[in-house]
The first five atom37 places (N, CA, C, CB, O) and aatype in JSON, in Angstrom:
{
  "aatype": [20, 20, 20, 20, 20, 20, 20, 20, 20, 20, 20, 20, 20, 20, 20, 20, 20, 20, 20, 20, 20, 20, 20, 20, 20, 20, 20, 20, 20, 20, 20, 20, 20, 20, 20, 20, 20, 20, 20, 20, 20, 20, 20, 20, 20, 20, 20, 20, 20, 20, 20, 20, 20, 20, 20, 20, 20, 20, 20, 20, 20, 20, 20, 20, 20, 20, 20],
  "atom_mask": [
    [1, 1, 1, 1, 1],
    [1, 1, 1, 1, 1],
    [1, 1, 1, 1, 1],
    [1, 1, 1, 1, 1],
    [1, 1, 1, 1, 1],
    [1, 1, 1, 1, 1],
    [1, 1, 1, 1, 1],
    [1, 1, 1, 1, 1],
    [1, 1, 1, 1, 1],
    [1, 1, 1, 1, 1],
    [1, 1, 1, 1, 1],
    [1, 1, 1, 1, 1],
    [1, 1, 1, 1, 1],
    [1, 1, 1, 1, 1],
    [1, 1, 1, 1, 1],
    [1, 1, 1, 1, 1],
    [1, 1, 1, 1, 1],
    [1, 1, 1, 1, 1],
    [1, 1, 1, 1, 1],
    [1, 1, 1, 1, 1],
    [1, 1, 1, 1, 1],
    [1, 1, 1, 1, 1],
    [1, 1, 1, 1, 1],
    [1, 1, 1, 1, 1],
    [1, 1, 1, 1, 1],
    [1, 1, 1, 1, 1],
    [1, 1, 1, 1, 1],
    [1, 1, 1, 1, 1],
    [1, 1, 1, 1, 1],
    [1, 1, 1, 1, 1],
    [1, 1, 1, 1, 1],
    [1, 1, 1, 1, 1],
    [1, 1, 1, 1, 1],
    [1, 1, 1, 1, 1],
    [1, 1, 1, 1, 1],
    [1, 1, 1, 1, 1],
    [1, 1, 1, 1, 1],
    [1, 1, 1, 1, 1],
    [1, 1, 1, 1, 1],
    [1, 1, 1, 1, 1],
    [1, 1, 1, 1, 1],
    [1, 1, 1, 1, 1],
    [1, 1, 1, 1, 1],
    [1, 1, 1, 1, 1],
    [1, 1, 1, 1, 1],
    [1, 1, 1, 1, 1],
    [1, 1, 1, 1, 1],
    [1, 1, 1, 1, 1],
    [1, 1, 1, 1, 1],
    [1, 1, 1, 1, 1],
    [1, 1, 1, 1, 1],
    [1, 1, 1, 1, 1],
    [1, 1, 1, 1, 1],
    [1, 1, 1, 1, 1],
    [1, 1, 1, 1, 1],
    [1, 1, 1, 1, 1],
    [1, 1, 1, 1, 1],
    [1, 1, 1, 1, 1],
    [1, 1, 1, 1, 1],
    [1, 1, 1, 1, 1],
    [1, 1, 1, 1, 1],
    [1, 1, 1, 1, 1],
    [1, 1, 1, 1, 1],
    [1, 1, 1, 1, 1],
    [1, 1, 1, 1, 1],
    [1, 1, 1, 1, 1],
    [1, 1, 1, 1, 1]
  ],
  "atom_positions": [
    [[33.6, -19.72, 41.52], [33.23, -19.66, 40.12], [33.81, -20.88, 39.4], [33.73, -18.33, 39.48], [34.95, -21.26, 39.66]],
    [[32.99, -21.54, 38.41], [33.42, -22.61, 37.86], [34.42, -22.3, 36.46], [32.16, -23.44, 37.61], [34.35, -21.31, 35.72]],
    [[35.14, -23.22, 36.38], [36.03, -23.13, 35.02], [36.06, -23.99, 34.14], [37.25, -23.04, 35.18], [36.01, -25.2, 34.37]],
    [[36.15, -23.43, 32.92], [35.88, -24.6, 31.61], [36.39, -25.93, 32.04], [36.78, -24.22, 30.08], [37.25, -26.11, 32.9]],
    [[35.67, -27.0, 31.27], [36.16, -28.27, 31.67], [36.19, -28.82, 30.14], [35.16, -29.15, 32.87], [35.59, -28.43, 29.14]],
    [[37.09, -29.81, 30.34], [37.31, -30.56, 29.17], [36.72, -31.58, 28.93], [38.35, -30.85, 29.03], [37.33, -32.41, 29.6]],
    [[35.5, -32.37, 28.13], [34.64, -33.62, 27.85], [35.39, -34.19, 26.99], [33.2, -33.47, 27.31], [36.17, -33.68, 26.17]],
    [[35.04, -35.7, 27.28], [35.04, -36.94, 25.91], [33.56, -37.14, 25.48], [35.69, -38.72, 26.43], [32.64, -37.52, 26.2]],
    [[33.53, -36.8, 24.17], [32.05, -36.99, 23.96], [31.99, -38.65, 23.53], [31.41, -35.83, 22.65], [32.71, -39.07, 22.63]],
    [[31.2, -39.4, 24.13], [30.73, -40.18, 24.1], [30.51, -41.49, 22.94], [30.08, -39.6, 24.44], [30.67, -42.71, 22.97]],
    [[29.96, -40.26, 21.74], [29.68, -41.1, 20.81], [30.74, -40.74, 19.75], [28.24, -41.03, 20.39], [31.08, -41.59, 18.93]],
    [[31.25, -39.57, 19.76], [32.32, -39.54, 18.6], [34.21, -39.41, 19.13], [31.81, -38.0, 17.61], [35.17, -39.34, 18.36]],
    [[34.25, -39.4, 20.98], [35.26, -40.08, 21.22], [36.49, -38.57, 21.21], [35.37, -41.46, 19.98], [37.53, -38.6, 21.86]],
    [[36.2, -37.77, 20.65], [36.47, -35.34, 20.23], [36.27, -35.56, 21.83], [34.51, -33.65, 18.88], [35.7, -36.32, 22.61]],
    [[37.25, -34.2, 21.82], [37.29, -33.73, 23.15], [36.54, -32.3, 22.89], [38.89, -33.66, 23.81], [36.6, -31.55, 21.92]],
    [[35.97, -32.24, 23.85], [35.32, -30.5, 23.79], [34.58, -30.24, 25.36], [33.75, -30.27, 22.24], [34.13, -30.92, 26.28]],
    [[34.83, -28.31, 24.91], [35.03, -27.36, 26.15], [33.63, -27.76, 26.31], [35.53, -25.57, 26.04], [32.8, -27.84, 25.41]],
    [[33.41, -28.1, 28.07], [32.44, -27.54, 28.72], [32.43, -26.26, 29.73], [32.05, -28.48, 29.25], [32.65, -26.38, 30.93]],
    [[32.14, -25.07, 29.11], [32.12, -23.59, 29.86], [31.66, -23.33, 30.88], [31.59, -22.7, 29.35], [30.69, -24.03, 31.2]],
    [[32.03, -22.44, 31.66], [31.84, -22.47, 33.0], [30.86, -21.73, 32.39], [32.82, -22.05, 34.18], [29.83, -22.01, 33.02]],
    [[30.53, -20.73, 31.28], [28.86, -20.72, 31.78], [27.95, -21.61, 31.48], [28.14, -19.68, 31.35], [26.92, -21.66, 32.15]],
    [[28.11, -22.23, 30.72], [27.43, -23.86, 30.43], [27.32, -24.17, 31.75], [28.43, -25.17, 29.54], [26.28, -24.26, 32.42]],
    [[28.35, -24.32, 32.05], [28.18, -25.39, 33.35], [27.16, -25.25, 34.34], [29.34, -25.39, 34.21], [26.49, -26.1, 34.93]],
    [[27.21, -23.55, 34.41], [26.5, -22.59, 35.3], [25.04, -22.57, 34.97], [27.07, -21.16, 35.17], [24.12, -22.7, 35.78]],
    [[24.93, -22.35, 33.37], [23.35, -22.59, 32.89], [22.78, -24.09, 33.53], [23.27, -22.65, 30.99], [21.87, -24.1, 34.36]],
    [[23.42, -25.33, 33.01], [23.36, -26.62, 33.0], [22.96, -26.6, 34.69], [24.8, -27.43, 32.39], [21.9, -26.83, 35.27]],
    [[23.84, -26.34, 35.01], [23.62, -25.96, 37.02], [21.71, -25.78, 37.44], [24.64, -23.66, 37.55], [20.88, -26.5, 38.0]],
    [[21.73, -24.65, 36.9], [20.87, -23.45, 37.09], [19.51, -24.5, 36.95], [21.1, -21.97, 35.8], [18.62, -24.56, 37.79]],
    [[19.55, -25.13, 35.98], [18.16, -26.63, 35.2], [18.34, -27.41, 35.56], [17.94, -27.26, 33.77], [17.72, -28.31, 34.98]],
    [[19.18, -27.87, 36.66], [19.26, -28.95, 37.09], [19.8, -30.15, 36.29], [18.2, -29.08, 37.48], [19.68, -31.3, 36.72]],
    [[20.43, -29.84, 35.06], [20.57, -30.77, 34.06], [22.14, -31.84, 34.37], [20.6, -29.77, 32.58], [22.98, -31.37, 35.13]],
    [[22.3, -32.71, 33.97], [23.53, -33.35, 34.24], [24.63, -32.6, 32.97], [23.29, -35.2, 34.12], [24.2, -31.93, 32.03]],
    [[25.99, -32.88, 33.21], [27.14, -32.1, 32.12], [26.8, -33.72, 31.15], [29.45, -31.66, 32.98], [26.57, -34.91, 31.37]],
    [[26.99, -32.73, 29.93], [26.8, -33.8, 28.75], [27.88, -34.24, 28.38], [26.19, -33.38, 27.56], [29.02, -33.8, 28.26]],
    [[27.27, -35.35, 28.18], [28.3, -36.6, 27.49], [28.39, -36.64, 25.95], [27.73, -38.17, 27.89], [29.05, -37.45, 25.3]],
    [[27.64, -35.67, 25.49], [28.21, -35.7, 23.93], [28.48, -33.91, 23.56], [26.76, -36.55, 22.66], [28.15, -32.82, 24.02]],
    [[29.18, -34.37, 22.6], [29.7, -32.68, 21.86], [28.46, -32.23, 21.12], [31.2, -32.71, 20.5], [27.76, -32.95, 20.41]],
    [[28.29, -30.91, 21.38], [27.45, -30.12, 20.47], [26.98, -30.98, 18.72], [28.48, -28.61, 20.26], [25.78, -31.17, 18.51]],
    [[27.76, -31.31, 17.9], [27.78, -31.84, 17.25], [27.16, -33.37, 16.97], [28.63, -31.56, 17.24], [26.48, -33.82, 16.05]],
    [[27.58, -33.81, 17.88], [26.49, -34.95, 18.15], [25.12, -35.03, 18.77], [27.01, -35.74, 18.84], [24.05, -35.54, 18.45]],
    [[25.6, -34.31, 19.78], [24.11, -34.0, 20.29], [22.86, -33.57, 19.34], [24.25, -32.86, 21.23], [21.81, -34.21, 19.39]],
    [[23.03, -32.41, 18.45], [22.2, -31.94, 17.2], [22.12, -33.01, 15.85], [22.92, -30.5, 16.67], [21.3, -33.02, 14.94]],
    [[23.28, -33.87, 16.08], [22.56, -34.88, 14.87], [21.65, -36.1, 15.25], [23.73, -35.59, 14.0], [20.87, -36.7, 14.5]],
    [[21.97, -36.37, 16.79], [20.85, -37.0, 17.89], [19.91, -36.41, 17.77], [21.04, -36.99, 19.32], [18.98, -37.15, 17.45]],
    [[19.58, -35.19, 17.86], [18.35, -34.91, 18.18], [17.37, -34.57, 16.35], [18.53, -33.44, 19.45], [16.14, -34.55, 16.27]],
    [[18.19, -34.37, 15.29], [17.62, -34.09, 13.92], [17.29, -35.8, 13.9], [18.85, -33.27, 12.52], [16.14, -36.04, 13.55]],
    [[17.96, -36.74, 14.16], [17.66, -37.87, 13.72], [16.29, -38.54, 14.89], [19.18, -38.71, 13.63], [15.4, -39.21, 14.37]],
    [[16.26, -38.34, 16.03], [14.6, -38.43, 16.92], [14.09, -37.41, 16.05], [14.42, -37.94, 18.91], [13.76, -38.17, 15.14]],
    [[13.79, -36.31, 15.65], [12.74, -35.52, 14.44], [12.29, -36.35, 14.24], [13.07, -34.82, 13.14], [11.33, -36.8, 14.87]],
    [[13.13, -37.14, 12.73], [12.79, -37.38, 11.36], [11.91, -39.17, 11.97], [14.58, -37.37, 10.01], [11.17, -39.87, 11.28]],
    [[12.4, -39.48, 13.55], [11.8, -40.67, 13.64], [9.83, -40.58, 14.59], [13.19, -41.64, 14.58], [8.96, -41.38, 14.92]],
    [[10.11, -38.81, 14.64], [8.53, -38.59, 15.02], [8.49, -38.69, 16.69], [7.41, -39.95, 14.23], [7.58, -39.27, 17.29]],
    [[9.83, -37.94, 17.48], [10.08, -38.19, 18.51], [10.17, -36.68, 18.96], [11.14, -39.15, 18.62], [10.43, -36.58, 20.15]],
    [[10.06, -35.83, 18.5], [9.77, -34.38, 18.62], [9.03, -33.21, 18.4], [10.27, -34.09, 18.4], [7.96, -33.31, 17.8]],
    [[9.37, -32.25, 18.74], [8.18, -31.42, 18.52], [7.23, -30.94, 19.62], [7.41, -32.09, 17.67], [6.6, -29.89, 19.59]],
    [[7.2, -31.95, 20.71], [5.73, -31.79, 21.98], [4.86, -31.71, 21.41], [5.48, -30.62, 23.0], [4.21, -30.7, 21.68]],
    [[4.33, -32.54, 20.43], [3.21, -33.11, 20.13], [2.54, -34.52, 20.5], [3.31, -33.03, 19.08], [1.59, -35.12, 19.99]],
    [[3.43, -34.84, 21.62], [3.08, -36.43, 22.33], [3.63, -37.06, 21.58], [1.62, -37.07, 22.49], [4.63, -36.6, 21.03]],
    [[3.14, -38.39, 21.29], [3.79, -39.88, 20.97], [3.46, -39.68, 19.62], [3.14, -41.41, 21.74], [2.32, -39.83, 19.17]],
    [[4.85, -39.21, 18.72], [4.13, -38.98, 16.95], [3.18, -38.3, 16.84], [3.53, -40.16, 16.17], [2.51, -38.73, 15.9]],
    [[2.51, -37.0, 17.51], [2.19, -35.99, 17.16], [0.87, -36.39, 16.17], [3.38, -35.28, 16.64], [0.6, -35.97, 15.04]],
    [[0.06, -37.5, 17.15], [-0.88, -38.27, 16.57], [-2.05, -37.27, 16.62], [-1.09, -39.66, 17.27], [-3.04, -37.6, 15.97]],
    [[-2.1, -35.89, 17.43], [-2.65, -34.97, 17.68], [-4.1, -35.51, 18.41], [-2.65, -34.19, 16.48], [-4.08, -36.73, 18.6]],
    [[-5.65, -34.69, 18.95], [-6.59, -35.72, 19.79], [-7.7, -35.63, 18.79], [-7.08, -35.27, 21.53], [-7.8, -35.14, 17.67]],
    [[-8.56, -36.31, 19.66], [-9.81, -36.84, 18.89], [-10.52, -36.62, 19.96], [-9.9, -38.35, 18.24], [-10.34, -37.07, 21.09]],
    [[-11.59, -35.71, 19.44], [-12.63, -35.5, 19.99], [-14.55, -36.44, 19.94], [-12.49, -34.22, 19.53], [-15.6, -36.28, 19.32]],
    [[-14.02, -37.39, 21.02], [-15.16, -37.93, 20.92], [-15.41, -38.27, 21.89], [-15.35, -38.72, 20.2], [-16.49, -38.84, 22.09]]
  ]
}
């Protein structure tokens, strides 16, 4: 069984818990352990929003054309 681990997040330099069930979810998706804190991560991702980089609406959510 895995046990909390301790991160340097990346961009703001804060230390924070990575949980062994994190770890375990993160595991589970195949995902890599993150390099940024919760906190950064969510102002990363509000700031791709507002630049039209989200959503799964493709490239700016230019939506199709039927012709």
């Amino acid at each position: 069984m895995s046990q909390d681990k301790d991160l340097t997040c990346k961009e703001c330099g804060q230390t924070f818990t990575f949980t062994a069930g994190e770890q375990e979810f993160f595991q589970s998706r195949g995902f890599s352990e993150p390099i940024r804190c919760k906190t950064c991560r969510d102002r990363r991702k509000a700031e791709k929003a507002e630049q039209g980089f989200g959503g799964g609406g493709g490239f700016g959510g230019g939506g199709r054309r039927g012709w």
